[in-house]
Every structure is written in C-alpha cells, then in structure tokens.
C-alpha positions as YAML, in Angstrom:
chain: A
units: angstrom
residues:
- id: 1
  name: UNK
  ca: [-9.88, 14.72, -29.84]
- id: 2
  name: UNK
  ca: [-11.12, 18.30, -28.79]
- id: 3
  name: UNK
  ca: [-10.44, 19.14, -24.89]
- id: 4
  name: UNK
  ca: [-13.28, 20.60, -23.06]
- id: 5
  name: UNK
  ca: [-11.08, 22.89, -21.15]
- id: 6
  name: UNK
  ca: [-10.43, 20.57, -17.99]
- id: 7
  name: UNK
  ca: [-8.55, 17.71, -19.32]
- id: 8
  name: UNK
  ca: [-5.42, 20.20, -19.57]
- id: 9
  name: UNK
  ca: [-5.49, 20.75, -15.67]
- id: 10
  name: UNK
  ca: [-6.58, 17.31, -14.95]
- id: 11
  name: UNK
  ca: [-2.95, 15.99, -17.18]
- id: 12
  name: UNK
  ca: [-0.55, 18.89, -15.41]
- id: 13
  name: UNK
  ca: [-2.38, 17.41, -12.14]
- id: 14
  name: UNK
  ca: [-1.43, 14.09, -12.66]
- id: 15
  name: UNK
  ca: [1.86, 14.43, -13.95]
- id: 16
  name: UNK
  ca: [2.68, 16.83, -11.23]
- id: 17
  name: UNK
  ca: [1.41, 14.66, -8.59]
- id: 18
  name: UNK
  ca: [3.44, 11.44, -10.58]
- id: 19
  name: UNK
  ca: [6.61, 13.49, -10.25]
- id: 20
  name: UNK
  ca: [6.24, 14.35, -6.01]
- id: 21
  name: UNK
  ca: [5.63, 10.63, -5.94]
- id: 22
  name: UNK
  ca: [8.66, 9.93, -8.13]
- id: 23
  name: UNK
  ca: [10.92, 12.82, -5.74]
- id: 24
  name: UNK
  ca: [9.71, 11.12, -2.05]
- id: 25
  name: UNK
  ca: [10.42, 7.57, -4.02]
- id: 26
  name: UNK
  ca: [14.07, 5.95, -2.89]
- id: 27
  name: UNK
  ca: [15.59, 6.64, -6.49]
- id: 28
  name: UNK
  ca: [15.33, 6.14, -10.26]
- id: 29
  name: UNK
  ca: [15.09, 1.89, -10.54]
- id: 30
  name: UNK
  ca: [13.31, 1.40, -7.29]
- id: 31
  name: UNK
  ca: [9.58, 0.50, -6.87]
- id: 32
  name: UNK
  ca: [7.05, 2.46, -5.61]
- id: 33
  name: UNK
  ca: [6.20, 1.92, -2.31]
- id: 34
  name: UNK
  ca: [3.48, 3.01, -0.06]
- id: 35
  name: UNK
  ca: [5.84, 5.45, 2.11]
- id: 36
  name: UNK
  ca: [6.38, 6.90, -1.43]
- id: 37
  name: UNK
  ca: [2.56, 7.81, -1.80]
- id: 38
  name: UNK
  ca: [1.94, 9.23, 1.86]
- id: 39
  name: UNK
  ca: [5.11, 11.43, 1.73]
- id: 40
  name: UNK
  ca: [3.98, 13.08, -1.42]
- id: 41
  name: UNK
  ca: [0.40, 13.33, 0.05]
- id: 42
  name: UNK
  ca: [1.61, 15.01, 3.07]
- id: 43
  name: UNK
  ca: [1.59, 18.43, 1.81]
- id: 44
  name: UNK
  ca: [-0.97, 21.06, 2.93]
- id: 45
  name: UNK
  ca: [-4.68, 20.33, 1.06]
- id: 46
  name: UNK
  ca: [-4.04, 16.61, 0.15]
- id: 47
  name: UNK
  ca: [-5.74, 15.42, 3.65]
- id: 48
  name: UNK
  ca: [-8.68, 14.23, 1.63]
- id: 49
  name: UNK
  ca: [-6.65, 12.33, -0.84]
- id: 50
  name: UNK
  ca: [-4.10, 10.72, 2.19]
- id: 51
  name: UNK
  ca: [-7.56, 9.71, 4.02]
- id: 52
  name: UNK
  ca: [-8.64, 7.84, 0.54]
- id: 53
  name: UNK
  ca: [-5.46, 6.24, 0.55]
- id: 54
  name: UNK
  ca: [-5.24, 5.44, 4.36]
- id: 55
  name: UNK
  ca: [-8.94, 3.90, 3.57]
- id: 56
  name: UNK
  ca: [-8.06, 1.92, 0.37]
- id: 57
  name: UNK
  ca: [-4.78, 0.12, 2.33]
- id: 58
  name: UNK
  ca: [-7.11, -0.57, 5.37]
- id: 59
  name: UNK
  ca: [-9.47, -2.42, 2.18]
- id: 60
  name: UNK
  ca: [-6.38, -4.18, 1.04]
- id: 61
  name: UNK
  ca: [-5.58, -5.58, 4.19]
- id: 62
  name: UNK
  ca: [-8.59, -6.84, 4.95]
- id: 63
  name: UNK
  ca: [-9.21, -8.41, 1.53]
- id: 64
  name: UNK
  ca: [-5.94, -10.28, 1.91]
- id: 65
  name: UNK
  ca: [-7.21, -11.35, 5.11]
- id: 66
  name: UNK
  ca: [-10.12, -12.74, 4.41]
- id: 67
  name: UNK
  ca: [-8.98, -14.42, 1.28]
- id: 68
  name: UNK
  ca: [-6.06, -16.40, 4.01]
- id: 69
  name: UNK
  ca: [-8.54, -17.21, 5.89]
- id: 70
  name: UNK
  ca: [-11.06, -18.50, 2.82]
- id: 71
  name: UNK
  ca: [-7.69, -20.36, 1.65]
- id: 72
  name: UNK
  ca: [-7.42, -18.23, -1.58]
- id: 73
  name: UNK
  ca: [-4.11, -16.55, -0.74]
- id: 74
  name: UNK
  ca: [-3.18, -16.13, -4.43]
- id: 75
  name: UNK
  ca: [-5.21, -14.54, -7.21]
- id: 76
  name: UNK
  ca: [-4.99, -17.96, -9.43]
- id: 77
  name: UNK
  ca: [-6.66, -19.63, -6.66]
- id: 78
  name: UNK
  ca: [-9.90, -17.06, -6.25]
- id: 79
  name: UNK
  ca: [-10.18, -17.58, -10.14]
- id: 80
  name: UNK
  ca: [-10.45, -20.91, -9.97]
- id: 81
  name: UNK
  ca: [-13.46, -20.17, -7.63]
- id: 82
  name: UNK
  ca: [-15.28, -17.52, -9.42]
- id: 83
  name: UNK
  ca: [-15.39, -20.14, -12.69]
- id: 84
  name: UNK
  ca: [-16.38, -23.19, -10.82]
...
C-alpha cells in the first residue's frame, strides 16, 4: 500500500486522540465511558468534534426511546422486525 501523504497525519491523529481518551479514562481495565470522550474533547479547537458528539448521544437517546416505546428495547427484537 503506497500513502498519499495524509494517511500518516490522519494515524498520529487517531492514535493521539485514542491515547487523551485512554489518560481522562478511570484506569487501564476499565471501559470507556462517555465522561472519558468529553474530557479528552475539552481541549481548545475540539468544539466542533464535542458538538458531533453532544449531537450523536442526543441521536442515541432518542433512538432508544423510540424503540421503548415501539416495544423493541433490545436489538434481537428490531431484527426480528426488519425480517418479518
């Protein structure tokens, strides 16, 4: 595989933003949570990216809402849906 020249960036980006996530986390062992995410998109020209994320939990939420209400609350359920 030849790199064009911004897949090198685009790898030290994400393993430098996997790392602040990893350093705000609670310690090695422990899942990620969403605190995790937001603390290491706190910093000074990651408003765009904390907005995404703000946006994409607001999604979530109102996904899982909607599938309570439908009476799919678990994933197996909606499949069973979606092939009858």
């Amino acid at each position: 595989m030849k790199w064009s020249g911004n897949e090198p960036w685009i790898a030290h980006y994400i393993l430098n933003t996997n790392s602040q996530i990893h350093n705000a986390g609670r310690g090695a062992g422990k899942s990620l949570q969403t605190e995790d995410l937001r603390r290491a998109l706190s910093g000074p020209g990651d408003e765009r990216k904390l907005a995404r994320l703000e946006e994409l939990i607001v999604a979530q939420m109102a996904i899982k809402k909607a599938r309570a209400v439908g009476g799919m609350d678990k994933p197996t359920q909606l499949a069973e849906y979606q092939h009858a």
